[in-house]
N, C-alpha and C positions, 0 to 999 in steps of 0.2 A: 504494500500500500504506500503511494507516494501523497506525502503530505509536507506542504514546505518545505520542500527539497531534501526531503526525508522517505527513506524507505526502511519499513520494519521488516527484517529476514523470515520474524517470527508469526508474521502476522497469516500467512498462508498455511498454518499449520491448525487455526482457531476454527476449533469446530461450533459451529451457527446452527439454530435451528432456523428450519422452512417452511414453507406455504401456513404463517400463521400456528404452530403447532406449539409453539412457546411454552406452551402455560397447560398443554396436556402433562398428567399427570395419574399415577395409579396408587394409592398406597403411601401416597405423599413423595413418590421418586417418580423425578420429568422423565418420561416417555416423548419428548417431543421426536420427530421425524430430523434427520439434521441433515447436513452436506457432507459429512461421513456416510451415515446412512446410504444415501443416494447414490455417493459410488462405489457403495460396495454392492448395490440394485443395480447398477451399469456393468459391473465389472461381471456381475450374475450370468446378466443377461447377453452382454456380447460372449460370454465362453459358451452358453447356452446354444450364439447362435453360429458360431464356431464350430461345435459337434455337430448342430444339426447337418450344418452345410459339409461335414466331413463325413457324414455315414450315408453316404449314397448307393454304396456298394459297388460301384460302377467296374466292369469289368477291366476297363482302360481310367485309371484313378485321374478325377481331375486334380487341380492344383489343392482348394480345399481336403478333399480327401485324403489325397497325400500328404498332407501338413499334418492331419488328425493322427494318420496313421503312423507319419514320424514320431510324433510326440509320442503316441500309448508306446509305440516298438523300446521307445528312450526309457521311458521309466519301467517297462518290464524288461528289457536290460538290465539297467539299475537296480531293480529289487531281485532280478538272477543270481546277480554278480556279488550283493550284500548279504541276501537271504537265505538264497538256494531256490530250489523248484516248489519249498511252500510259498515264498513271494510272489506266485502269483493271484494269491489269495486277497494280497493288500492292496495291490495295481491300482483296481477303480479308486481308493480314499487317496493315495499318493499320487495320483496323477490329477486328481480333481482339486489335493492340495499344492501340489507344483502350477496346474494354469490358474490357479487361480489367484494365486501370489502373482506368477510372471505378468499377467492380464491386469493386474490391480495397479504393480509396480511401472508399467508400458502406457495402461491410462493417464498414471497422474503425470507423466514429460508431454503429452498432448500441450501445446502453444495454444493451449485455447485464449489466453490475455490478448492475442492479437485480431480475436473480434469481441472482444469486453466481457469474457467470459471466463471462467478460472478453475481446472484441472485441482481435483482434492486427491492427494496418496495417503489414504488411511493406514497403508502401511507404515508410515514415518510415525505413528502414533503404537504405543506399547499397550496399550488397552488392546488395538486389532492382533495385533503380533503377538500378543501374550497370550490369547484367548486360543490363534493357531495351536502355539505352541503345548499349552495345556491340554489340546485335544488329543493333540498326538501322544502326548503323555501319559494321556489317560486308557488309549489305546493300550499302549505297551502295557502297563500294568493289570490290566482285564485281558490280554492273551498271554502276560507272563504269570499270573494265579490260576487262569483259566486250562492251561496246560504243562503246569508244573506243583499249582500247589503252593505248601510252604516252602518245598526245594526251589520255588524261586529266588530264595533267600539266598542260595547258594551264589547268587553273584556276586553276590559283596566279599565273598574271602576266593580271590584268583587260584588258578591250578597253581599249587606248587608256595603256594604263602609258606613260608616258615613257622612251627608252632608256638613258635616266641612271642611271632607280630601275631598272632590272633586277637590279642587285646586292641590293635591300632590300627592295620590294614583296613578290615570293613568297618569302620567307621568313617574312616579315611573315602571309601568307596561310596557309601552312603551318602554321606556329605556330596561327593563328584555327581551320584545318581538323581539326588534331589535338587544339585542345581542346575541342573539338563533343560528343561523349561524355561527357566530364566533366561538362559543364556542362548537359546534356542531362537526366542523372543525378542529379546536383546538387540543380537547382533543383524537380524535385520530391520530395524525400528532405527538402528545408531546409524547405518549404510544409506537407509533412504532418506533421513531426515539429513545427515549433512552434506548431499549431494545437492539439493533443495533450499538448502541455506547458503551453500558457496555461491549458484546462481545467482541465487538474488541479489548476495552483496557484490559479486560480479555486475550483476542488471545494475547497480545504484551509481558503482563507478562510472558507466557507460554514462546513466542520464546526468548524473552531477557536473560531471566533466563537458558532457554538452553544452548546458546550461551556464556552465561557466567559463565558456568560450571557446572559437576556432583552435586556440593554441592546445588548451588543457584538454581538448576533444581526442586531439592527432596524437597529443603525450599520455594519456592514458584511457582516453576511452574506447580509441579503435585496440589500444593489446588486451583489455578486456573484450572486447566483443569479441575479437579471435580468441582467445582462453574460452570465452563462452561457447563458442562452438565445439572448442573441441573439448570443455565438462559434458557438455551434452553428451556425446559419442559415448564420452565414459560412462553417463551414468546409463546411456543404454547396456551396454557391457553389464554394468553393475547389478540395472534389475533383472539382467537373465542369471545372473552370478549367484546373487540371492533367493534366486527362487529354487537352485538348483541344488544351494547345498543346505537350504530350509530340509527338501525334499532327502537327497542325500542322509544327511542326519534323521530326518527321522525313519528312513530304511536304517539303518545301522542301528538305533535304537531299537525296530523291531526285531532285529537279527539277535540282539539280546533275550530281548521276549521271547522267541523261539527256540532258540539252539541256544542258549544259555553262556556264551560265550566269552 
């Protein structure tokens, strides 16, 4: 937001509510509908229409279908190569949470500012990303009781602990296994949001420098515009980077669950 030659980095981060929803309310906690909300409905609905445009079946795959069918082949790869051949059991929740991180992260770099309109990444927010995170979390822990029992227990003291460390090791692992979510969460909420923040304070250079004339435009505002361009590129890189080892991680994490590992 540019307000007397001022822009706040922070300010595209502020989640708002919409069409008048303010003041909804259930139980005494706002339910209003917000600008989060809305594109995580976007972000829904384009993977929605993503798939649909990719299951055509078509004998000779168009570009669509074959995009779709990149993607599944990629992450039942990935859960082969982490899992083994029960991973293909998880495919459909790890692929549904791989597009839908990449598609969330890919929405919010849309230039929608340049017809007055403004691109929200709820992923830069630890509320969306935390919430991923715990699901998956919660996963592993309902097919690692679910198929081991209390011998799930067993992960926390590694093949081969020494009988000495039994007092220290699994607690030591414990501790690593309970902060798995956080850091799950974490680390892509910390990725999107200050790729997001260098922009803009990139964007401010540009306009300030304009603003304050021919000289100081040529001296710093065309080398940020070109740095601009090229964070962009990066942070495309970055949201396929994040989605991938969102995903990543939490196959590994199942691979725990299952093979006890």
């Amino acid at each position: 937001m540019a307000e007397a030659g001022k822009i706040d980095p922070m300010h595209q981060f502020a989640i708002e509510p919409l069409f008048g929803t303010e003041h909804w309310a259930i139980g005494g906690y706002n339910i209003a509908f917000t600008n989060s909300a809305l594109w995580m409905v976007i972000t829904a609905v384009a993977l929605w229409a993503f798939m649909l445009l990719g299951m055509k079946r078509e004998l000779v795959p168009g570009r669509w279908q074959a995009a779709a069918e990149t993607m599944t082949g990629f992450i039942d790869n990935l859960l082969l190569a982490n899992v083994g051949p029960e991973g293909k059991r998880y495919v459909p929740y790890v692929f549904s949470l791989f597009m839908f991180i990449l598609f969330a992260n890919l929405l919010g770099l849309l230039p929608l500012g340049l017809v007055g309109s403004h691109a929200f990444t709820f992923t830069s927010h630890f509320t969306a990303t935390g919430v991923l995170a715990i699901l998956s979390f919660s996963i592993v822990l309902i097919v690692g009781f679910a198929r081991h029992g209390l011998h799930f227990f067993s992960l926390f003291v590694p093949h081969g602990t020494p009988v000495w460390l039994l007092w220290l090791i699994p607690f030591i692992e414990l501790v690593s296994f309970m902060v798995r979510p956080f850091s799950l969460g974490l680390r892509l909420f910390v990725a999107m949001m200050a790729g997001h923040i260098l922009l803009e304070v990139l964007s401010s250079f540009v306009i300030n420098s304009g603003n304050a004339g021919a000289g100081w435009g040529l001296m710093i505002g065309v080398p940020s515009f070109i740095l601009m361009i090229g964070i962009s590129a990066l942070e495309l890189l970055v949201a396929v980077i994040q989605a991938y080892v969102f995903a990543l991680l939490t196959s590994l994490y199942i691979n725990d669950a299952v093979n006890l590992h």
